[in-house]
C-alpha positions in Angstrom: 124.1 95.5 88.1 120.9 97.4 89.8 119.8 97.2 92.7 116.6 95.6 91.6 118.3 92.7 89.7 120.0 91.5 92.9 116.8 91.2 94.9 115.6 87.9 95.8 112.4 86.8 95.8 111.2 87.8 98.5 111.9 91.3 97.7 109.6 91.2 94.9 106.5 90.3 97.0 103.3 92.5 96.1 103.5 96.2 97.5 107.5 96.2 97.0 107.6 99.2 95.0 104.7 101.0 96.4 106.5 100.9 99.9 110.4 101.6 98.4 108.7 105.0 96.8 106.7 106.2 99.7 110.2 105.3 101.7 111.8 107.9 99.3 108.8 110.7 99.0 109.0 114.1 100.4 104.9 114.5 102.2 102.6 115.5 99.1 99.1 116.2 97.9 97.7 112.6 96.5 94.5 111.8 95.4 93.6 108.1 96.2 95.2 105.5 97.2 94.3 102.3 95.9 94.0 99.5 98.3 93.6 95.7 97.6 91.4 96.9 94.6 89.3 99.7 96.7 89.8 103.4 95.7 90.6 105.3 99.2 90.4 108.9 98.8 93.2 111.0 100.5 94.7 114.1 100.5 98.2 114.1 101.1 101.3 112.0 102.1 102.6 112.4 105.8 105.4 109.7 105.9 106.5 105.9 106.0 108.3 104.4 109.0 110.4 101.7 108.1 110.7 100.5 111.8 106.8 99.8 111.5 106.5 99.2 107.8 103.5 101.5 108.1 102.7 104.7 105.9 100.8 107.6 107.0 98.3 109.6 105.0 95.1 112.2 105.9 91.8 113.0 104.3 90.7 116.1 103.7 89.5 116.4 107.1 92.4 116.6 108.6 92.5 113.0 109.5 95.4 110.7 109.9 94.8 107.4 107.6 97.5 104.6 108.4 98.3 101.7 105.8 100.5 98.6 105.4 102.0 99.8 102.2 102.2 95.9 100.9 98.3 96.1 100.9 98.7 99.1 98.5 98.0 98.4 94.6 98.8 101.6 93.0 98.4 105.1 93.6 96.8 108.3 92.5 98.4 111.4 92.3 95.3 113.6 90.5 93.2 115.6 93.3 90.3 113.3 93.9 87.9 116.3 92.9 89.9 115.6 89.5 89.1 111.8 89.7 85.4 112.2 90.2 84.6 114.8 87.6 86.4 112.4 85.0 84.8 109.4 86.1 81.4 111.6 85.4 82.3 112.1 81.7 
């Protein structure tokens, strides 16, 4: 059997699989990152730290953006540039 199928349920709270993929994902351009419903614009990846249970983004500024990956609802890999000029159509 997977993995997934031996999970209790606790390990199917909200945010599970958001936080097991950013655990696996090489730092990357995003675009937003969707957070309990509100559209956060980023620009890349940095990393998750499992000893914190934090993951770490930045804008295009340069900034460092840090969030609880179980607050996360679903992510954007499109630019946000890409977003915005769709959203406009």
């Amino acid at each position: 059997m997977s993995d997934y199928c031996e999970r209790d349920d606790r390990d199917r709270k909200r945010g599970r699989g958001v936080d097991d993929l950013l655990a696996r994902m090489a730092p990357t351009q995003m675009g937003t990152v969707f957070l309990n419903g509100l559209a956060v614009p980023v620009f890349s990846f940095s990393n998750s730290n499992p000893g914190t249970g934090l993951a770490y983004f930045t804008d295009d500024a340069g900034n460092v953006i840090v969030i609880d990956p179980e607050r996360i609802d679903g992510i954007s890999f499109a630019p946000a540039e890409a977003e915005e000029e769709e959203e406009e159509e």
